[in-house]
N, C-alpha and C positions, 0 to 999 in steps of 0.2 A: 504493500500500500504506500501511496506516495506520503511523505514527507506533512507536505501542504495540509494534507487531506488529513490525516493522523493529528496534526494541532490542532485542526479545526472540530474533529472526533472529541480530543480532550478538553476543548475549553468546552464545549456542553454538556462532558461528564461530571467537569467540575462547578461547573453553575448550575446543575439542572434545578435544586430546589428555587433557587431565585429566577429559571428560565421561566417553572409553572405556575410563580406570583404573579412575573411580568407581563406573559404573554395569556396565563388563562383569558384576560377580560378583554384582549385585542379580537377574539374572532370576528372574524368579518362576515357579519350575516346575511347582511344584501347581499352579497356575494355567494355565500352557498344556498340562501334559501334561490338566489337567480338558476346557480347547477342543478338545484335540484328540480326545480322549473325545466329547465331545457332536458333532463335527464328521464324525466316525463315517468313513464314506466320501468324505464330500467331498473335495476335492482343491485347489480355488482360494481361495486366502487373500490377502486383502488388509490389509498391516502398514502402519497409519495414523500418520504421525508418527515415520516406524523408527527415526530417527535413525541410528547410526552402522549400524544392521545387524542388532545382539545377537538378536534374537528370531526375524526374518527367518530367521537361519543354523541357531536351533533347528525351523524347519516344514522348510527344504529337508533337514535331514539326516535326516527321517524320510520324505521322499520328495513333500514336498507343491510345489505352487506358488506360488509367492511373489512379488509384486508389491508393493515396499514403496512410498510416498510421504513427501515432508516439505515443507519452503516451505526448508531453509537446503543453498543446492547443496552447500556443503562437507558438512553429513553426508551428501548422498547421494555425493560421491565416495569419502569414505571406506567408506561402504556397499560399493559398487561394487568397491573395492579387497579389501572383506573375504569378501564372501558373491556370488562371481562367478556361483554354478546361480542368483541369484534377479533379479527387473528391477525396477530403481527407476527412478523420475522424480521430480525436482523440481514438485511439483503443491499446491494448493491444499484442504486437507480441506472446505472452504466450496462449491470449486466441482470434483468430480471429474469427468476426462475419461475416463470408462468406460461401457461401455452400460446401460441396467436390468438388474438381475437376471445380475449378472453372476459374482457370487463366492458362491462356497459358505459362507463366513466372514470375519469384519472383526475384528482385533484392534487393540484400539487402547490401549495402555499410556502412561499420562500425558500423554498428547495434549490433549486437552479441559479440560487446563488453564489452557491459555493462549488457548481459545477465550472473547469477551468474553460475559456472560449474554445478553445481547438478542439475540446467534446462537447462541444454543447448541442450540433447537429447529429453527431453519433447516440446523444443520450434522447436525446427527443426522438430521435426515429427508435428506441426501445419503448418508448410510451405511444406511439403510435403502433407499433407491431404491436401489441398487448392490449388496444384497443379496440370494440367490435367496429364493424362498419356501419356509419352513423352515429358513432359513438363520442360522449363528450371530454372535453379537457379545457380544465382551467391550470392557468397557472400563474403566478404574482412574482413581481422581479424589483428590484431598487435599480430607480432609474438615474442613469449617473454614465460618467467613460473612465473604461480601464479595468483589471484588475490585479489582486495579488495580493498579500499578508499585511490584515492591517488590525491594529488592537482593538477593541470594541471595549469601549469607555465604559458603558453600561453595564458591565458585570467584572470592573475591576482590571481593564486593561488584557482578559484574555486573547490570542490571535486566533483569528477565524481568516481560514482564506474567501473571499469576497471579489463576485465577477457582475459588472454594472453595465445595463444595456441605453442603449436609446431605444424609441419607440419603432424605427424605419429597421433598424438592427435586428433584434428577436425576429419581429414580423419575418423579415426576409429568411432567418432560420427555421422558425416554423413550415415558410411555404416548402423550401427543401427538403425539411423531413415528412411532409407531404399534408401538414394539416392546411385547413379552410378555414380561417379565420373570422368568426363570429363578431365581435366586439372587441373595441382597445380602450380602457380607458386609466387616466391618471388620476391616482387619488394622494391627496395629502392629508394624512393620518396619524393620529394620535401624537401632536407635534413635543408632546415631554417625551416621547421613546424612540419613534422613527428618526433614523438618519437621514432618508433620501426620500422622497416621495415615490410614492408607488404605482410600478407599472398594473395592471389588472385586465387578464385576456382568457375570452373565453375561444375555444377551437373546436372546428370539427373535425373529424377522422371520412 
């Protein structure tokens, strides 16, 4: 495992209790109750990146399926501990152990941030093959340029590697790894926590 990627593993090991202070109360619900709109019937959701669970426990309580992933085992024990109706594994968003065409929906909240640019079309086309046809994806990005190893002040200076798109940017990546792009929009959000304003895009498969 790269380097980057391994600090960015540890600083969420070692914040997670202050990760589910700070982030419990940010869910963004126009936004999932909108997925879950566009997701209409669907039923199988796959929560990319779930971290401690938050969002994961917002699909099952309205009755969906829910199979979350991350790469740092401690959030998914705490996942585990929190939102027992849903199945996590410790997996890799790079390389998913799931069939083609297997989820009705991919949500993936801040995940793709700390994926490096030079995979970011290789990792989006594994949420696209994992996706059924018709099938939806959201995904949310801090909007900014550049990335690489930078302290995150909010939980005591831990480094997280961090990769910042513009609007024209993603889009153009998404179209290559084959999604149809539904809606783009920017939001500026919760301005004591958020660093960057936020990209916000729903896709189709």
């Amino acid at each position: 495992m790269e380097d980057n990627l391994k600090k960015t593993i540890q600083s969420y090991d070692d914040t997670i209790e202050e990760y589910v202070e700070k982030c419990d109360p940010l869910h963004p619900k126009k936004d999932s109750d909108k997925f879950l709109e566009y997701l209409n019937d669907g039923n199988r959701i796959l929560d990319l990146g779930c971290g401690p669970g938050r969002d994961a426990r917002v699909f099952v309580e309205v009755g969906k399926e829910v199979v979350g992933v991350d790469l740092s085992e401690k959030m998914i024990e705490k996942a585990k501990e929190r939102v027992s109706e849903a199945d996590f594994k410790v997996m890799d968003i790079r390389d998913l152990d799931f069939a083609d065409s297997f989820f009705d929906g991919v949500w993936a909240s801040a995940i793709f941030i700390h994926i490096p640019k030079q995979e970011i079309i290789e990792s989006l086309g594994e949420t696209y093959r994992v996706l059924k046809p018709g099938g939806i994806f959201f995904l949310s990005l801090k909007r900014g340029e550049g990335e690489g190893l930078e302290p995150d002040k909010r939980y005591g200076g831990v480094e997280k590697y961090w990769s910042f798109f513009k609007e024209d940017e993603i889009k153009e990546n998404l179209r290559k790894a084959g999604f149809k792009i539904i809606s783009c929009e920017i939001q500026v959000r919760d301005p004591g926590y958020a660093t960057n304003p936020w990209i916000y895009i729903f896709c189709k498969k």
